[in-house]
N, C-alpha and C positions, 0 to 999 in steps of 0.2 A: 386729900389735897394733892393736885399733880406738882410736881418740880422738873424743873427742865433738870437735864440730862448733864451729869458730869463729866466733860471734856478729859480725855486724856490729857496727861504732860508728858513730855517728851525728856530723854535723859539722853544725851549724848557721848558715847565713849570714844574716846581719841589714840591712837596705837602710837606705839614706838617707832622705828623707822630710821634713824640717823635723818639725815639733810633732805630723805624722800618726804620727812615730816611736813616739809613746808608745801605737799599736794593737799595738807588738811587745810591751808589757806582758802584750798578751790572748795572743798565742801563748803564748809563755812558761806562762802562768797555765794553759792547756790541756793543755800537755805534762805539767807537775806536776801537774794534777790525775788526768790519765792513766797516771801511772808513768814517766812519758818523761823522762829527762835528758840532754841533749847531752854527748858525750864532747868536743868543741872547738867552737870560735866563732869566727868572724870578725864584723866589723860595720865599716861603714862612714859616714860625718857621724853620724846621731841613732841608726843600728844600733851605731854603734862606742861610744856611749854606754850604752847598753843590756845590750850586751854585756859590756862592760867592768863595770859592778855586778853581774851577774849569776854574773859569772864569778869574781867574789873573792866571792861568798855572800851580797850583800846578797837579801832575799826580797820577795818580790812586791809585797805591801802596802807596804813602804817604796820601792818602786819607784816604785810609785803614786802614795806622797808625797810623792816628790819630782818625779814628772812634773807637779803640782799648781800648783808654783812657777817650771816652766819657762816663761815668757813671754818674748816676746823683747826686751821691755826690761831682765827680770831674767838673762838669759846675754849680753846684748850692754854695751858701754862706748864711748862717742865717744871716738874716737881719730883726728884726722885724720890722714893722713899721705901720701906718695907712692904707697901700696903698696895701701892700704883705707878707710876711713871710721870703721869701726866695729874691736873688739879684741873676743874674747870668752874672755879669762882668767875671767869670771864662770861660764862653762862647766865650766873647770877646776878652779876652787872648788868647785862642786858634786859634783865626784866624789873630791876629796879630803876634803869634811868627811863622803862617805858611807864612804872606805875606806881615810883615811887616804894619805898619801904611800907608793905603792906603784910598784913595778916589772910589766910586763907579765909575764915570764916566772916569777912568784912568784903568777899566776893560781890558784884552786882548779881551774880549768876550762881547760885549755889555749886560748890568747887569739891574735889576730891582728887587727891594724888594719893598714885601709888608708887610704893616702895618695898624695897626688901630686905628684911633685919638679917645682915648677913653674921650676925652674932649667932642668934638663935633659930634663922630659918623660915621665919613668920614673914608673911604677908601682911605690910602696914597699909595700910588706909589713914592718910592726912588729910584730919579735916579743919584743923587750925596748928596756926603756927604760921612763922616767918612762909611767906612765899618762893619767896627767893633760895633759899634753904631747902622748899620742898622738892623745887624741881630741878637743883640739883643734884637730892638727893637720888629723886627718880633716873635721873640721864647718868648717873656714874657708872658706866661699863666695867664691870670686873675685872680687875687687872689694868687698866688703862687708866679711867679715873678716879680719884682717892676717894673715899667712905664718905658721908657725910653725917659728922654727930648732932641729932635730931633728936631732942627732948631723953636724950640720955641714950641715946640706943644707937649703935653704927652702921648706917643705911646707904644703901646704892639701887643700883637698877632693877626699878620695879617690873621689866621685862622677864626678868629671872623665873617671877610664881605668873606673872599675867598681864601680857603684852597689848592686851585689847582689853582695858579693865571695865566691863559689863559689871561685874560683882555688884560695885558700889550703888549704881543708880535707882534698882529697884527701894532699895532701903530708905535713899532718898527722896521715895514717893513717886518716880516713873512711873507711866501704866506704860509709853512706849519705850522699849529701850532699842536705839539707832549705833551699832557697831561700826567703825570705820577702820578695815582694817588693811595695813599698808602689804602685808608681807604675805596677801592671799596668793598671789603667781609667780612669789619667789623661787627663782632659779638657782640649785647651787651650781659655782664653777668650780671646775680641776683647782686646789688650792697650789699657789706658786711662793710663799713663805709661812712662815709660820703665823705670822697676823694673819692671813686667807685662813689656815687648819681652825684657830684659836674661833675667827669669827664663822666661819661654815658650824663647828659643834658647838656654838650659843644658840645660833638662829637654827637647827635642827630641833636643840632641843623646846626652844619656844616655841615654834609651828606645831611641834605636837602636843603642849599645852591646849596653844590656840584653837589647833583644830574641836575641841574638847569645851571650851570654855566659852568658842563665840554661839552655839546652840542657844547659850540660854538668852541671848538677842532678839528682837523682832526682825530686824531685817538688821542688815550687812552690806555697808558700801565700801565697793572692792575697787579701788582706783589698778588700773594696769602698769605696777610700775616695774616689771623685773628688768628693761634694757635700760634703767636708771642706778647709777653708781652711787655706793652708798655716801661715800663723802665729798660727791660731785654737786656744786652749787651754782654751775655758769646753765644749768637749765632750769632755771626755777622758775622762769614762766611756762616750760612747756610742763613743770609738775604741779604748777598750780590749774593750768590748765586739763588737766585730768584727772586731777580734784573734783573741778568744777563739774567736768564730763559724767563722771561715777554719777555725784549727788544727784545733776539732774536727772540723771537715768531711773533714779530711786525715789523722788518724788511725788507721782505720783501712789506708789505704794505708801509714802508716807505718809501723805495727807489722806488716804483711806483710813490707816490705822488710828489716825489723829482724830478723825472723827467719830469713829465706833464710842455711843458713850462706854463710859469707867464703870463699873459693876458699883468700886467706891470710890469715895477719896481715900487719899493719906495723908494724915495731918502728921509731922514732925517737926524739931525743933530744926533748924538749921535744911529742912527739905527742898524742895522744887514747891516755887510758891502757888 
């Protein structure tokens, strides 16, 4: 007896980025205007934000408007302490008054946040638990913002082990996995205080993760963003707008791969449906 042919699902990984995060608005915006909807998501620091509304249903334009009022005085809080400087529970507010006090695993979109157990060293994968909580824990930059205590363990930026978190999605039942990755044609500059030294050897040493880690992708959409400052937010139309530029450039590659059938399915619990 013939059977028609099992459809890829598509997994979409969202990168870290600071405030250039808000060009995954323009992906996003591309795919939906294409027909295109990710069966799962991952995301990691401002991808795991991203992610995270997009995947309980918030829609594009209020994405928007809320990437609007991301400044980094409005998501960060002086907090001194032993640990960090700065708290950014204001992060986490933002994503609870967009969806409400929710659980990852009550996602419309099957969800995955990454973090990094700066206890032990391990790369977390959250796949349930407070939301709010996860993607703080992802966005806390080391030294900057405070840990976040996540089902007993002290978690910060999931950029640390993998800033383009591909990992998750196959597991989730992907056949396609779609990389977006923010910090492909990043430029370092001459550093002029020690915040420049401190963030030039984070982002060195993540690009050479990344380089290493986004392979295992199907394709890679590279939005152009190196003459964008990292915590600059008065262009966020022209970063969403190169967002959108990348995606469509990659779409048709997409919807090639989309179509090739699945060898099989993967049936998991909590998967890409």
């Amino acid at each position: 007896m013939n059977t028609a042919p099992v459809k890829q699902k598509l997994g979409l990984a969202l990168s870290g980025g600071a405030t250039r995060g808000l060009a995954h608005v323009g992906v996003l915006q591309a795919l939906e205007e294409n027909g295109i909807r990710p069966d799962c998501l991952s995301g990691t620091s401002i991808g795991a934000f991203a992610a995270a509304l997009y995947a309980f249903g918030v829609p594009i334009q209020e994405m928007h408007r809320i990437g609007q009022g991301m400044t980094p005085l409005r998501v960060s809080k002086l907090k001194l302490s032993r640990f960090a400087l700065f708290s950014n529970e204001e992060l986490g507010r933002l994503i609870e008054s967009a969806i409400g006090k929710a659980r990852i695993e009550d996602a419309l979109i099957p969800l995955a946040i990454i973090a990094t157990n700066i206890g032990t060293g391990d790369k977390v994968v959250l796949r349930e638990g407070d939301v709010a909580q996860a993607v703080m824990a992802s966005s806390a930059l080391a030294g900057i913002y405070l840990p976040v205590r996540f089902g007993g363990k002290m978690l910060m930026d999931g950029g640390i082990l993998e800033d383009v978190p591909v990992s998750p999605l196959r597991p989730m039942g992907a056949g396609v996995v779609v990389a977006v990755n923010l910090s492909a044609e990043r430029k370092y500059r001459m550093p002029e205080d020690i915040i420049d030294v401190l963030f030039n050897a984070f982002d060195i040493v993540i690009d050479e993760n990344t380089k290493r880690q986004v392979k295992d992708a199907d394709l890679i959409i590279e939005p152009r963003l190196s003459d964008f400052k990292r915590m600059e937010v008065k262009q966020i139309d022209e970063l969403i707008a190169e967002g959108r530029r990348a995606a469509l450039e990659a779409i048709p590659q997409i919807r090639e791969a989309l179509e090739r059938p699945a060898d099989h399915a993967v049936s998991r619990r909590g998967g890409c449906p």
